[in-house]
C-alpha positions in Angstrom: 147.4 79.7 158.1 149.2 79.8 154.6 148.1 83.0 153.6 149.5 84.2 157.1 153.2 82.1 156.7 153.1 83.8 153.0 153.1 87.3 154.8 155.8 86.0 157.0 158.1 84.8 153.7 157.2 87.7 152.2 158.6 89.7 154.8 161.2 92.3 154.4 163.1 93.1 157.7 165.4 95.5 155.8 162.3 97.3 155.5 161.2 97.2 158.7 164.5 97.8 160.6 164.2 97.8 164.3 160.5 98.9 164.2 158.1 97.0 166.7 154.2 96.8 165.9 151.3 93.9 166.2 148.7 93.6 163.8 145.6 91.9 164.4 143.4 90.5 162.2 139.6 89.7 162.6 138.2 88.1 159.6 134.1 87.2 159.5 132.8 84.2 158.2 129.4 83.5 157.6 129.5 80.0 159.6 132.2 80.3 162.2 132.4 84.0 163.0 135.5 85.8 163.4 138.8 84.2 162.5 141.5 85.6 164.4 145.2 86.2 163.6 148.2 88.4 164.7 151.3 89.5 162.9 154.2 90.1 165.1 157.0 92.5 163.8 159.7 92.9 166.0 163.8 93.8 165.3 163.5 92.9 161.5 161.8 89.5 162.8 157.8 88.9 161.6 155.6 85.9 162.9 152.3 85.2 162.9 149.5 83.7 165.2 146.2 82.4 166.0 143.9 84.2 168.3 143.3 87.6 170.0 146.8 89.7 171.0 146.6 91.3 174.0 147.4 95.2 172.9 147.5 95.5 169.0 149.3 98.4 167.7 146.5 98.3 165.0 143.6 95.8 164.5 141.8 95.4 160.6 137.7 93.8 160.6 136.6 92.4 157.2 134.5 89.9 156.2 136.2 87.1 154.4 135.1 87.8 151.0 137.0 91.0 151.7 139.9 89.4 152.2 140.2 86.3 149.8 139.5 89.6 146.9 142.9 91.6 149.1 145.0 88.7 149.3 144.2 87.7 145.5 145.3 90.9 144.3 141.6 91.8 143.1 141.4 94.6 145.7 143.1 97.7 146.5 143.7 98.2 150.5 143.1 101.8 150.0 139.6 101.3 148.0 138.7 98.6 150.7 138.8 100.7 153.2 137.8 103.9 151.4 134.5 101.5 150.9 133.7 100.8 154.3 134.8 96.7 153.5 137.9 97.2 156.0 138.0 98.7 159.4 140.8 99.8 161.2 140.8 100.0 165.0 144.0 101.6 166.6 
């Protein structure tokens, strides 16, 4: 949950003007399978939550290794998914 309220604090709504777009988030652990999370842009407003969305404008599988190295700063986006360690659906 905190590295999903840092996306959210780190948000830019100037950025994002009035652009609307969900995206989901399905991160694979070894011992409780597939953590899921949604980011919710909407009017310049972002939130996240728990679980499966119903119609993600875009969803990104990794495992979680994947995405403790992302979130740390140790690994490109681009060369993740290059790589095969990120896959985008949608």
């Amino acid at each position: 949950d905190k590295v999903f309220q840092g996306m959210v604090d780190h948000f830019l709504p100037k950025e994002a003007g009035k652009k609307r777009a969900v995206i989901q988030f399905s991160v694979r652990t070894q011992s409780d399978g597939d953590k899921l999370y949604y980011l919710s842009v909407d009017n310049g407003s972002c939130r996240y939550s728990r679980g499966q969305h119903s119609d993600p404008n875009v969803t990104l599988m990794m495992k979680l290794p994947t995405f403790m190295r992302l979130i740390a700063g140790e690994l490109d986006g681009i060369v993740a998914l290059m790589q095969g360690h990120i896959k985008v659906k949608g």
